[in-house]
C-alpha positions in Angstrom: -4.1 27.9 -7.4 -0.9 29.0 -5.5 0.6 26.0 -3.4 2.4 26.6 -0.6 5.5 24.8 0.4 3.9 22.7 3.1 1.1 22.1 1.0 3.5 20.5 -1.9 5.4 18.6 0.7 2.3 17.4 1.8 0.9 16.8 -1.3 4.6 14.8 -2.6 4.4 12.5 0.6 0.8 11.2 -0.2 2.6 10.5 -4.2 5.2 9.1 -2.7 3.2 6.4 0.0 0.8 5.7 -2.9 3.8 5.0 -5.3 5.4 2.9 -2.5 1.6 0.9 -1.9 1.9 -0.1 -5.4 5.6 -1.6 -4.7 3.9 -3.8 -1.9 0.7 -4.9 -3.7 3.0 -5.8 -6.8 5.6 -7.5 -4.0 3.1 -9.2 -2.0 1.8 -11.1 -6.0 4.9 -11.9 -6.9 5.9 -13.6 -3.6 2.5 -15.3 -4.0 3.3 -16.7 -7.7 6.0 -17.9 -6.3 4.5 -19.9 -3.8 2.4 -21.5 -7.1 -0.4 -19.5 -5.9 -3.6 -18.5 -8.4 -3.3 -14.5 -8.6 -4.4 -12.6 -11.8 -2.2 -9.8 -13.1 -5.6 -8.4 -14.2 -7.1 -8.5 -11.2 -4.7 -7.3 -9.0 -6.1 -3.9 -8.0 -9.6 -5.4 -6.8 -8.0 -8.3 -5.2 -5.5 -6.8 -3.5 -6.8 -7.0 -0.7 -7.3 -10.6 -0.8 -3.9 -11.4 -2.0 -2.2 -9.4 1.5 -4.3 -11.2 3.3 -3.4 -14.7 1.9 0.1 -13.6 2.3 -0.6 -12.5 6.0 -2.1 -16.2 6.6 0.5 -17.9 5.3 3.8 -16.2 6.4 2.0 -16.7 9.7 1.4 -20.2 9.1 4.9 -20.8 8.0 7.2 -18.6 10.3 4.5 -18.0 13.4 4.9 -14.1 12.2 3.0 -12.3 9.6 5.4 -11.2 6.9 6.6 -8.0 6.7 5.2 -6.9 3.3 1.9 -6.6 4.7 2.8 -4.0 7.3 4.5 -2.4 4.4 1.4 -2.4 2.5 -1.1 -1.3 4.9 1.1 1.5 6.5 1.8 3.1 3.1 -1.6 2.7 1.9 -2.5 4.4 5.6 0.1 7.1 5.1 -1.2 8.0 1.6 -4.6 8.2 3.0 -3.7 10.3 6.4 -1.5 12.8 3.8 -4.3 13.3 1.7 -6.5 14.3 4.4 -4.3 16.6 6.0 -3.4 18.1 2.3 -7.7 18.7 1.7 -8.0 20.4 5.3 -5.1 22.7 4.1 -6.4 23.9 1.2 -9.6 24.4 3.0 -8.5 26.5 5.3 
């Protein structure tokens, strides 16, 4: 296959918002170990998920804000996602 430019620009920004989802998710664990929350290592990419949203509840609780690690995790995730799309319907076309 011969990539265009675009198409490896494209294809390097969906790399890169994946990379940055896994910052967040490991982020978001950390700063709930902290808090002497249970969260399994182990577990983390089926409950991460659960863990952003635990995180969402109680920065909210705390602060009367949800924290800013879980905009940072669902936009990249988002990102990833939207830049994969776009790269498929290139290659399509």
């Amino acid at each position: 296959m011969n990539y265009t430019s675009l198409e490896s620009v494209v294809l390097g920004f969906a790399v890169l918002a994946a990379f940055y989802h896994v910052v967040a998710t490991l982020l978001i664990y950390e700063n709930l170990r902290r808090r002497g929350l249970p969260v399994s290592f182990l577990w983390l990419r089926l409950f991460a998920p659960k863990y952003a949203g635990q995180y969402k509840r109680l920065t909210k609780q705390e602060t009367g804000r949800t924290g800013p690690l879980f905009y940072h995790w669902v936009v990249s995730i988002n990102t990833a996602l939207v830049a994969v799309v776009a790269g498929m319907l290139m290659l399509k076309g």
